[in-house]
C-alpha positions in Angstrom: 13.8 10.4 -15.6 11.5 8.3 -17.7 7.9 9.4 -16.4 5.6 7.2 -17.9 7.8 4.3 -16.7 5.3 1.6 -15.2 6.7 1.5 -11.6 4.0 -1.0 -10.2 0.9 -2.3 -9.3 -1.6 0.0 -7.3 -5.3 -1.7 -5.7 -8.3 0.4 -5.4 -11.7 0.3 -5.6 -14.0 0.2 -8.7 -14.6 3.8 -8.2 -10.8 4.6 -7.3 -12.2 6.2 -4.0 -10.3 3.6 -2.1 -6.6 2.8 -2.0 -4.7 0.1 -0.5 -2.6 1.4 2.1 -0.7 0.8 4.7 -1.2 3.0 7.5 -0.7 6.4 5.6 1.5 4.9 2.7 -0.1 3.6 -0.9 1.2 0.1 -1.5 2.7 -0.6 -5.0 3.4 -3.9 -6.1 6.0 -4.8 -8.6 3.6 -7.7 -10.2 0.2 -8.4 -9.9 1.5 -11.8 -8.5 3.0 -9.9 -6.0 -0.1 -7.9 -5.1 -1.9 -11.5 -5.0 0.3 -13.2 -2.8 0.6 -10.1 -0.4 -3.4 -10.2 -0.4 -3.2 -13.5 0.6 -0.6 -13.5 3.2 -2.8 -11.1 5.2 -6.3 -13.0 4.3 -8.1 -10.5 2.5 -10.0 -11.0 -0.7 -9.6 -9.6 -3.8 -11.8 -7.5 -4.5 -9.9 -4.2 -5.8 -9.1 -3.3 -9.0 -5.5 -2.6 -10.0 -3.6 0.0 -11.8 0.0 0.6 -13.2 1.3 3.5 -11.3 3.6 5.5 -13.5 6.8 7.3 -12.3 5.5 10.9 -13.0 2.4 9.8 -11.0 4.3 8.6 -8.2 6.5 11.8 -8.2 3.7 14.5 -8.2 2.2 13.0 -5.0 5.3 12.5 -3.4 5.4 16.8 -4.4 2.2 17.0 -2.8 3.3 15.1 0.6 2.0 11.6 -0.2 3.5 8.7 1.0 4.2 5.1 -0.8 5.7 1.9 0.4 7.0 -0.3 -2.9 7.9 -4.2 -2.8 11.3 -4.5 -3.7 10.7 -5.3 -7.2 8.6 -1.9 -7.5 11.4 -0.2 -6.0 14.1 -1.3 -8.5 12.5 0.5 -10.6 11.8 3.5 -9.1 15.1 3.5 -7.9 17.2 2.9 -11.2 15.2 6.9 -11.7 17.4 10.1 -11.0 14.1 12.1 -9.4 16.7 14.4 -7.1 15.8 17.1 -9.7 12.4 16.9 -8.9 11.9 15.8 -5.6 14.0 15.0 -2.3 13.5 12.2 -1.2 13.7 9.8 2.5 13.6 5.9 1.7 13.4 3.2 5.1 12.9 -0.2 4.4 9.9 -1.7 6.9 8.3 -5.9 6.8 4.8 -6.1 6.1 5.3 -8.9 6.1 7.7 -9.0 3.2 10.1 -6.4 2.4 8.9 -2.7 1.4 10.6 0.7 0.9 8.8 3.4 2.8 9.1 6.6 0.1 8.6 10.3 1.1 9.0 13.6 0.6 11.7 15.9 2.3 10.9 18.7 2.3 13.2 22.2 3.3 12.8 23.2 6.9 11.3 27.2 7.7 
C-alpha cells in the first residue's frame, strides 16, 4: 500500500467544516474536471474548495466507519491498493448520475 498516493479530488468548504456528500458518503473525484462536470450536472455552483484525498486518509476513516463514494477514475486507484491488511472492505457500484463505488467498512460481527 502506497499511503500518500493521491486517490482524488475532495470539495469542502473554506473552513473544511463542510464536505460534499452524498447522503452519508464523501464524494471523491478522480479530476478536478470530474468534480466540475459532476457540479454541473446537478446545477450547483462552485463554491467549495478542493483537496487531494490521500490513500492513508481515505483508509483511517473508513477504520473509523466513514463512508466514500469514488468516480471510477478515483477508484482505479484506490483499487489497484492491497488495503485487506488494514481494513475490510464492501464496494457497490450506485449512478449519481454517473458511475460511483460506494466504499465501507466491514466490520466483524459480536
Amino acid at each position: 500500500m502506497n499511503p500518500n498516493l493521491q486517490i482524488g479530488v475532495i470539495a469542502h468548504n473554506s473552513d473544511k467544516t463542510t464536505i460534499l456528500c452524498y447522503g452519508d458518503a464523501c464524494l471523491v473525484f478522480g479530476t478536478e474536471a470530474n468534480y466540475r462536470k459532476y457540479i454541473k450536472a446537478k446545477n450547483m455552483e462552485r463554491t467549495r474548495v478542493t483537496y487531494y484525498a490521500k490513500l492513508h486518509e481515505i483508509v483511517d476513516v473508513l477504520k473509523q466507519g466513514g463512508t466514500y463514494q469514488l468516480d471510477e477514475e478515483a477508484y482505479s486507484r484506490f483499487e489497484e491498493n492491497d488495503i485487506s491488511a488494514h481494513v475490510a472492505v464492501e464496494v457497490e457500484e450506485v449512478y449519481i448520475p454517473q458511475k460511483f463505488y460506494l466504499i465501507q467498512a466491514v466490520f466483524p460481527k459480536n
